[in-house]
C-alpha atoms as an extended CHARMM CRD file, in Angstrom:
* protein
*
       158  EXT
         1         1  UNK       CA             98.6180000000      116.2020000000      106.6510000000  PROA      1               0.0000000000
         2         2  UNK       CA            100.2770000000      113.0140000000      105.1140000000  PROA      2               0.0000000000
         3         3  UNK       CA             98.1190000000      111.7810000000      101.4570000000  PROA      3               0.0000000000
         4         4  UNK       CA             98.2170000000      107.9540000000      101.0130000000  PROA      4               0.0000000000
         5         5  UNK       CA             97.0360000000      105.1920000000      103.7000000000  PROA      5               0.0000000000
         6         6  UNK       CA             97.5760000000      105.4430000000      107.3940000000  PROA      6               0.0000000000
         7         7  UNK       CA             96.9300000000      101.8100000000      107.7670000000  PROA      7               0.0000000000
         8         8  UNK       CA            100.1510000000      100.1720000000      110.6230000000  PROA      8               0.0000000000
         9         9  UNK       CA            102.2620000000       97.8760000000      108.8080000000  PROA      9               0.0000000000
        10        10  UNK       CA            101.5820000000       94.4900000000      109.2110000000  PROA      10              0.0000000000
        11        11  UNK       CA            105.4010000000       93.9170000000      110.1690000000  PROA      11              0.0000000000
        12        12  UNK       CA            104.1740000000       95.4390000000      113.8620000000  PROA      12              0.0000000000
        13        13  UNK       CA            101.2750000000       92.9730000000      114.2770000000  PROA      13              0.0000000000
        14        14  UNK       CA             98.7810000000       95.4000000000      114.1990000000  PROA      14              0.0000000000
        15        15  UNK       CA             97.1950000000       94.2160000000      110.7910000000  PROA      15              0.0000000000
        16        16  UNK       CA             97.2230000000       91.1820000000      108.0820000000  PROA      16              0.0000000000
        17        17  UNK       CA             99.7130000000       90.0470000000      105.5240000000  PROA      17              0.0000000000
        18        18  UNK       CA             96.7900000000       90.1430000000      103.3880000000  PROA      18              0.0000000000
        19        19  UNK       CA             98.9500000000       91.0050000000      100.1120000000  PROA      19              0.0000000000
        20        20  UNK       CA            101.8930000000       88.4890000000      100.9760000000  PROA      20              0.0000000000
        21        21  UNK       CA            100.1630000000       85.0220000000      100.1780000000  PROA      21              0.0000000000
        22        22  UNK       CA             98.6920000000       86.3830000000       97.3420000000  PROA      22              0.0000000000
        23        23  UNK       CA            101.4860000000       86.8250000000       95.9230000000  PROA      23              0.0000000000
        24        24  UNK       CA            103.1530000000       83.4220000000       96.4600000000  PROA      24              0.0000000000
        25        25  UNK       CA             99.9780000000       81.9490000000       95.3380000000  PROA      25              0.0000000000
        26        26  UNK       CA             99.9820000000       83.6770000000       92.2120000000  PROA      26              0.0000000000
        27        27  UNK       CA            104.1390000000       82.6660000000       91.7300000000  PROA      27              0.0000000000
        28        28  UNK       CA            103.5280000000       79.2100000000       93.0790000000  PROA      28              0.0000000000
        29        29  UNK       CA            100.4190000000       78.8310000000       90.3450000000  PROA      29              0.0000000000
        30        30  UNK       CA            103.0600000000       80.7090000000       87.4320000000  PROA      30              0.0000000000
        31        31  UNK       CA            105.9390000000       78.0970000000       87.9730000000  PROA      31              0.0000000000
        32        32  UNK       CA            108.2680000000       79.7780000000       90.0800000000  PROA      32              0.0000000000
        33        33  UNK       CA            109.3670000000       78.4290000000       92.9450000000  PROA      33              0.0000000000
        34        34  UNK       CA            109.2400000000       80.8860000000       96.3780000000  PROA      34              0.0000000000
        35        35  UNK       CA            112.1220000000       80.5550000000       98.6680000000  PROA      35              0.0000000000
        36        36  UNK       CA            111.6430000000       82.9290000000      100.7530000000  PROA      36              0.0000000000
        37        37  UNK       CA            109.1990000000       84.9770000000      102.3200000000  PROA      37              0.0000000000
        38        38  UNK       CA            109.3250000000       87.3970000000      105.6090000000  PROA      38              0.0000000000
        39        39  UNK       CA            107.6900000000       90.1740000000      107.0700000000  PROA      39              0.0000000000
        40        40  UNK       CA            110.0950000000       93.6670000000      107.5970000000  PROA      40              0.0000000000
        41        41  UNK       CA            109.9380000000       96.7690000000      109.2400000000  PROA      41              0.0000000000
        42        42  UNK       CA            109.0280000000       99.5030000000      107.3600000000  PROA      42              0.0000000000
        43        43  UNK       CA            113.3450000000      100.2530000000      107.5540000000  PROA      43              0.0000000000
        44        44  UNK       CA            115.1540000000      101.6610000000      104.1870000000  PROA      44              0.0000000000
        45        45  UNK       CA            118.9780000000      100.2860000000      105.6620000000  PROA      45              0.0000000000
        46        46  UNK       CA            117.6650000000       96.7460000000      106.7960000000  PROA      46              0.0000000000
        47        47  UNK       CA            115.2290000000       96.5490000000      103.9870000000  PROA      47              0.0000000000
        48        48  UNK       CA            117.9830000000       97.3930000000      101.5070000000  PROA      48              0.0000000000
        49        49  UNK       CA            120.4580000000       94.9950000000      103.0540000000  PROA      49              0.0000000000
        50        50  UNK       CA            117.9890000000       92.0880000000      103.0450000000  PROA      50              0.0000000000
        51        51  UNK       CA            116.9620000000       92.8490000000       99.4140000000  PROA      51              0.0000000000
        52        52  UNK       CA            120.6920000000       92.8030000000       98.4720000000  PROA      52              0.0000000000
        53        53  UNK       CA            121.4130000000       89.2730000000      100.2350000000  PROA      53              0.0000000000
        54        54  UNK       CA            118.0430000000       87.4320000000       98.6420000000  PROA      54              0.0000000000
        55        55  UNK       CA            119.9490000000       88.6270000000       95.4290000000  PROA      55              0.0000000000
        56        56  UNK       CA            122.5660000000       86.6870000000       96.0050000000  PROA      56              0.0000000000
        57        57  UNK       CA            120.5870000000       83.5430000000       95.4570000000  PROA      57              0.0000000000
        58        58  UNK       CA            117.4740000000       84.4460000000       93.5480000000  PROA      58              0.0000000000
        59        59  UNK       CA            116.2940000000       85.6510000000       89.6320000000  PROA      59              0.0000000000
        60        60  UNK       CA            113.7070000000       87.6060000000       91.3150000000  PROA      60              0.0000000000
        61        61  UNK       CA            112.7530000000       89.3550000000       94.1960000000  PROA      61              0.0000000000
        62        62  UNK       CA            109.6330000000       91.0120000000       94.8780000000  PROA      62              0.0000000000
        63        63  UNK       CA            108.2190000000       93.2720000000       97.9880000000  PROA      63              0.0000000000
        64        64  UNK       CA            104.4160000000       93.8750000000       98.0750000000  PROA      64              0.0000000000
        65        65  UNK       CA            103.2000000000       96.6570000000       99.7780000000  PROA      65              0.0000000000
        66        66  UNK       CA            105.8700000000       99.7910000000      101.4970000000  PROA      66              0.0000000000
        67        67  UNK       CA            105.3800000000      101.6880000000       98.1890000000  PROA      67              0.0000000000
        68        68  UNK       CA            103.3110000000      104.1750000000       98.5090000000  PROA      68              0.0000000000
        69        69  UNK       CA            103.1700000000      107.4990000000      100.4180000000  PROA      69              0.0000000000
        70        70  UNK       CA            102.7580000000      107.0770000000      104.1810000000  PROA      70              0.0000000000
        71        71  UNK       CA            105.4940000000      108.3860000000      106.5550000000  PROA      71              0.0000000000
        72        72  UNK       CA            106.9580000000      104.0810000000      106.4540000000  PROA      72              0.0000000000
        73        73  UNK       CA            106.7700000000      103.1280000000      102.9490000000  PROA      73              0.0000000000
        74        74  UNK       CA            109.9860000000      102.9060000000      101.7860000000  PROA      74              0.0000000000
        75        75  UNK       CA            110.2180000000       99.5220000000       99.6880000000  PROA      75              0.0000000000
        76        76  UNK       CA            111.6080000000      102.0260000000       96.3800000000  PROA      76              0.0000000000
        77        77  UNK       CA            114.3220000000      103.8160000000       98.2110000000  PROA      77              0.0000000000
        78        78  UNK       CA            115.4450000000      100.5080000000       99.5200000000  PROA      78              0.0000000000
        79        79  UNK       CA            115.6410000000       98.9780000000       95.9600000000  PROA      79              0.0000000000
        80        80  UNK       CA            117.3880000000      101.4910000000       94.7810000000  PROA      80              0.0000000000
        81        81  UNK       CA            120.1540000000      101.6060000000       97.2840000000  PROA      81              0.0000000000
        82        82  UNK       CA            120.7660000000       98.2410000000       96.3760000000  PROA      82              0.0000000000
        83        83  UNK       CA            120.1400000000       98.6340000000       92.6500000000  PROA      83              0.0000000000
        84        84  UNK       CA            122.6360000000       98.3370000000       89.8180000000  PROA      84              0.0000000000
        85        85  UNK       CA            120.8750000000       99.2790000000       87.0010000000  PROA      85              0.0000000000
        86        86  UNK       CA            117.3380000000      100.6000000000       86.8070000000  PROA      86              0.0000000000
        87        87  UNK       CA            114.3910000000       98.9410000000       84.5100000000  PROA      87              0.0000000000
        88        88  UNK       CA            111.6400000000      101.8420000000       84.7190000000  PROA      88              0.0000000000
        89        89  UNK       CA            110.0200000000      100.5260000000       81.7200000000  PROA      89              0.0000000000
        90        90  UNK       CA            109.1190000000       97.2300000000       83.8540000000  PROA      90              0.0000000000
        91        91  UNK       CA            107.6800000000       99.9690000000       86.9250000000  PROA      91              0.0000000000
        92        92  UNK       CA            105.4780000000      101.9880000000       83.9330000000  PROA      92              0.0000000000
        93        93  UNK       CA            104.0260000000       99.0580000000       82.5080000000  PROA      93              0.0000000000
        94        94  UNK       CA            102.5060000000       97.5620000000       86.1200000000  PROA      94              0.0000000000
        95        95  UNK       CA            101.7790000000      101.1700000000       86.6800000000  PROA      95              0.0000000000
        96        96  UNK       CA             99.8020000000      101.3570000000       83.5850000000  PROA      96              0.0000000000
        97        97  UNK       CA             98.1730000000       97.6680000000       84.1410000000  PROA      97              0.0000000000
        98        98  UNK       CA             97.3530000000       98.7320000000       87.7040000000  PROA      98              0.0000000000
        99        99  UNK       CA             95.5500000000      101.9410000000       86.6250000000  PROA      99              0.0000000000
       100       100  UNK       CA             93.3170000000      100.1480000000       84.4090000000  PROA      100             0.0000000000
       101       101  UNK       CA             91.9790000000       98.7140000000       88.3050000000  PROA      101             0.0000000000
       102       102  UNK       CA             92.5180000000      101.8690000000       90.3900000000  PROA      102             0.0000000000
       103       103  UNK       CA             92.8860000000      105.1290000000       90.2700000000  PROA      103             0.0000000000
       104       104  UNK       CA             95.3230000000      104.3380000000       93.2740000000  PROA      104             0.0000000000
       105       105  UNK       CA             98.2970000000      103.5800000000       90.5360000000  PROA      105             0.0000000000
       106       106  UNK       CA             98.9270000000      107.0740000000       90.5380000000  PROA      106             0.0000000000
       107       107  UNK       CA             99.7450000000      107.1870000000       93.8100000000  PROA      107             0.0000000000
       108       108  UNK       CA            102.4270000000      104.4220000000       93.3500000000  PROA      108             0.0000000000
       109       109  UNK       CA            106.2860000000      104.5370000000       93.8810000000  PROA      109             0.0000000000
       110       110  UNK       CA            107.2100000000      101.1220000000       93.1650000000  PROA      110             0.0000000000
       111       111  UNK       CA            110.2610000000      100.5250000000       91.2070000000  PROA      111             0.0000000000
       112       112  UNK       CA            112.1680000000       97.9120000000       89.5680000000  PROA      112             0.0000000000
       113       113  UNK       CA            116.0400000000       97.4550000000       89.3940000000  PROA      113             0.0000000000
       114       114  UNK       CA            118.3450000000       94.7900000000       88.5280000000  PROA      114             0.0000000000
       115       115  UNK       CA            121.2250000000       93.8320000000       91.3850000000  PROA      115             0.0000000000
       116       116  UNK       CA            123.7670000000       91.2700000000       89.4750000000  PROA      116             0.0000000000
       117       117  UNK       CA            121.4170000000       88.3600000000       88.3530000000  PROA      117             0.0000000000
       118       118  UNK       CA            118.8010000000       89.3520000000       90.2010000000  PROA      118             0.0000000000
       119       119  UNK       CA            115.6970000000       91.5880000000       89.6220000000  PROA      119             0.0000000000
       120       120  UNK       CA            113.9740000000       93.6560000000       91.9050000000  PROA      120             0.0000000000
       121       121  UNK       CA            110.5060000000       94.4140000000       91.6130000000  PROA      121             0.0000000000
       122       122  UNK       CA            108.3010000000       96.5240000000       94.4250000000  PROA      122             0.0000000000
       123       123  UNK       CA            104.6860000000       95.7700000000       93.8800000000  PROA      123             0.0000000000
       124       124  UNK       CA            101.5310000000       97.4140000000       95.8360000000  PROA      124             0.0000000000
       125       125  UNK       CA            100.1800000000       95.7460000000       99.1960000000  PROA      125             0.0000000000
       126       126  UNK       CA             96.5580000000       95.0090000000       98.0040000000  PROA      126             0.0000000000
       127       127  UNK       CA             95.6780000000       91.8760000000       97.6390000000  PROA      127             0.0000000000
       128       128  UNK       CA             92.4190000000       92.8810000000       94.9850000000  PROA      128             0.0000000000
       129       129  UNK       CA             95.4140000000       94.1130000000       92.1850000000  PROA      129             0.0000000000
       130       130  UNK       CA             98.3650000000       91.9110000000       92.9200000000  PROA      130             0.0000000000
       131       131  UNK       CA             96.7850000000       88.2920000000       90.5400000000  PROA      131             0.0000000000
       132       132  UNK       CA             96.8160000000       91.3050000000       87.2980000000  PROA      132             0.0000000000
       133       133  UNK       CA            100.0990000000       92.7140000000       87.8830000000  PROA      133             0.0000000000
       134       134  UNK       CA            101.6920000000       89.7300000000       88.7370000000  PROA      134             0.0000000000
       135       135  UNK       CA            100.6250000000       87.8180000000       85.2800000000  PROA      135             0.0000000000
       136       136  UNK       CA            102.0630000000       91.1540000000       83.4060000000  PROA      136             0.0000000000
       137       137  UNK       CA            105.3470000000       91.3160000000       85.3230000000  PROA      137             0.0000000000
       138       138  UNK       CA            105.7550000000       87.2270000000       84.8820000000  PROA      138             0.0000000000
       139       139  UNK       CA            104.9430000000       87.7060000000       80.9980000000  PROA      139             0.0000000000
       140       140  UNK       CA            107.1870000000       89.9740000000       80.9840000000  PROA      140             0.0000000000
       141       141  UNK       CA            110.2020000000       88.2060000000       82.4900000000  PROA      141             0.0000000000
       142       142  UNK       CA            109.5600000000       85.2530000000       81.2230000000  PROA      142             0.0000000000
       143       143  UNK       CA            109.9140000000       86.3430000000       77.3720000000  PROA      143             0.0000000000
       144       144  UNK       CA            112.6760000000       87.6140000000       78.2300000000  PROA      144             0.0000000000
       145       145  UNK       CA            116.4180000000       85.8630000000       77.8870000000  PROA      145             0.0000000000
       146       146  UNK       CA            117.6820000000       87.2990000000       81.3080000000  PROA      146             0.0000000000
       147       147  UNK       CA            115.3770000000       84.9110000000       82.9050000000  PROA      147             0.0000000000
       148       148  UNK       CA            115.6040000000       81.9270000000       79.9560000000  PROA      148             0.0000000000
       149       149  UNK       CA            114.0290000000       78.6990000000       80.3680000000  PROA      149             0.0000000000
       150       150  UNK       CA            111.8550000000       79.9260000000       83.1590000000  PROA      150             0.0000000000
       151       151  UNK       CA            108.1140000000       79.0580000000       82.6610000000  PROA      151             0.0000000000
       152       152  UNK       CA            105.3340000000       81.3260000000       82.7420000000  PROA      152             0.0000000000
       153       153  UNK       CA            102.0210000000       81.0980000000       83.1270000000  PROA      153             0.0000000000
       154       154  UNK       CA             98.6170000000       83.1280000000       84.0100000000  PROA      154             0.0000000000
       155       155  UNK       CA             98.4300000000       83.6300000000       88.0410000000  PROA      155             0.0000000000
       156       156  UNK       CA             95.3860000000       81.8740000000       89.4220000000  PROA      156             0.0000000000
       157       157  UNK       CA             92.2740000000       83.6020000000       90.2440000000  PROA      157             0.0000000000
       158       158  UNK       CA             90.3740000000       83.2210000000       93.5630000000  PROA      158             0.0000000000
């Protein structure tokens, strides 16, 4: 028997995007501005072809949810395929942050990777974690000069 949720990804209509407008609530609140948004199948090839064309355009790219360990969650696979360089320091601190909420962090797979300009960053689907780990991972980016003169700022609670 397979560990991790069972729950149908909300890509085949048979539950909510609970974790995505979190998320651009929390980036919209931080100063970034979201450009794109979308629901996927649960499919490594498409996934890692779509992640590798929002490069193209963006500083950073997130997916919530498709990293942990049911048969579809493939969100890490599909950043690495189109990863250049890996930034596992970046996946250990969320990890870490995350665990200080749930004992689910250790359950994680979520990675992050750079692709030219761009960095990749796979982030759990539940809504209750995503406001704390994505203040860390914008704290993070934004002291840093591969995203310079981006702002930063705490993501707002409900």
């Amino acid at each position: 028997e397979e560990a991790g949720g069972d729950d149908p990804p909300a890509y085949a209509g048979e539950g909510p995007d609970a974790a995505g407008p979190v998320a651009v609530r929390c980036l919209n609140g931080a100063g970034w501005r979201v450009v794109s948004t979308g629901l996927l199948p649960c499919d490594r090839a498409m996934l890692g072809a779509e992640l590798r064309r929002l490069c193209g355009g963006a500083d950073l790219v997130i997916t919530v949810g498709g990293c942990g360990l049911s048969r579809w969650d493939c969100a890490p696979e599909a950043a690495c395929d189109a990863a250049e360089r890996a930034v596992p320091g970046l996946s250990a601190a969320l990890r870490a942050g995350w665990l200080a909420l749930s004992q689910n962090a250790v359950l994680d797979r979520g990675t992050a990777v750079i692709r030219g300009g761009a960095l990749i960053v796979n982030l759990p689907g539940d809504p209750a974690v995503l406001p704390a780990l994505l203040e860390t991972l914008l704290a993070a980016v934004g002291d840093n000069a591969f995203f310079s003169g981006r702002p930063h700022a705490p993501c707002p609670r409900k």
